[in-house]
C-alpha positions, 0 to 999 in steps of 0.5 A: 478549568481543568486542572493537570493532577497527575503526570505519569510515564508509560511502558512505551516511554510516553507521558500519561496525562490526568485532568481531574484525576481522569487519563485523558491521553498521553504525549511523546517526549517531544511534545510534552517538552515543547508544551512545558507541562507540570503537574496543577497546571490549569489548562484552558479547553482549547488547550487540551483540545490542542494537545490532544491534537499533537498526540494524534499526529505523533501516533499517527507517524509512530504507526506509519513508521511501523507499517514501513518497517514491514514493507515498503507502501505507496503514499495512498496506501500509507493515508488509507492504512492510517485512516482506519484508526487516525483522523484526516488530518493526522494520517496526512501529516504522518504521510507528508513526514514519511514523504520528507524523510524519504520513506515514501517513493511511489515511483520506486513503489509502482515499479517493484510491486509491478515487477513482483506482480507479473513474476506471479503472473498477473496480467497489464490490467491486473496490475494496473488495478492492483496499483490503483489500488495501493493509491498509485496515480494513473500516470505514475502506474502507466509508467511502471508498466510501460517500463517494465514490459520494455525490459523483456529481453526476449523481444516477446510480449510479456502478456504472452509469455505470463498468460502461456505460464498460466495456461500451461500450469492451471489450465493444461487438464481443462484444455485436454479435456475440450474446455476451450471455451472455459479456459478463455473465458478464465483468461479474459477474467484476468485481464488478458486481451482476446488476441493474447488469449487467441494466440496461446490457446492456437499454440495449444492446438498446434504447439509447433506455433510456439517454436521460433 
């Protein structure tokens, strides 16, 4: 059996384990106290496995707490995020236990990143994909859009107030110069609907269409 030669404190306050003179991976305080390891100590392989089992887990929190403390994430996005450097098993737990110590809340996610999004123009279905693509379940993503487009106190279609934005700040020159065709086209790449496209390229050519 392997046995622990050496015990040794990191730099970032974490126990360094050596079987056999080799570093083999290091343990939280936590799990190094729960294991009541000490040095010559003779571990059976299923041992090591399980502590190496322990450590994954905890880095893998350590590296969501740092990921949240930048910005807040969607639960899916956190997994993915963890994935690329942890196992399956280990990005789930930490995703679970920021979940149980109320870091995670896709709903309050879904709908600020929405908001964020139609500030920068984005059209319903770029958010829509945007928020799939941070993890966001279909339902969940409906819902923050939905809610979100009932807030306009203008009473207008926010889809039609972003796509007149977009229009008046990157297209205007195109639209001088008798690109109609180009500039809707452009639009439709976006996500806009054809009837959102028609009505402010029509505003365009008559802009007393859009007076109330």
């Amino acid at each position: 059996m392997p046995k622990l030669t050496q015990i040794k404190e990191t730099k970032r306050g974490r126990l360094a384990l050596f079987l056999d003179g080799e570093f083999v991976f290091s343990l939280d305080e936590d799990t190094f106290a729960t294991a009541h390891l000490h040095e010559g100590d003779e571990l059976e392989p299923w041992q090591v496995e399980q502590l190496r089992k322990q450590s994954d887990t905890r880095r893998a929190l350590d590296k969501a707490m740092d990921y949240l403390s930048l910005r807040d994430h969607a639960a899916g996005e956190l997994y993915q995020k963890l994935c690329r450097k942890f196992d399956a098993h280990s990005a789930a737990w930490a995703v679970a236990r920021a979940g149980e110590l109320g870091l995670l809340n896709d709903e309050g996610f879904a709908r600020r990143r929405a908001a964020e999004l139609l500030r920068k123009r984005k059209s319903r279905r770029e958010i829509l994909q945007d928020l799939a693509a941070k993890g966001i379940d279909r339902d969940t993503a409906a819902r923050a859009v939905e809610d979100l487009y009932d807030t306009d106190e203008t009473g207008e279609d926010p889809e039609l107030t972003t796509a007149r934005a977009l229009v008046a700040r990157q297209y205007a020159a195109k639209l001088a110069a008798g690109k109609r065709d180009q500039v809707a086209a452009a639009l439709a790449r976006r996500g806009f609907s054809h009837g959102v496209i028609r009505t402010v390229l029509d505003e365009t050519d008559d802009p007393t269409e859009s007076e109330p």
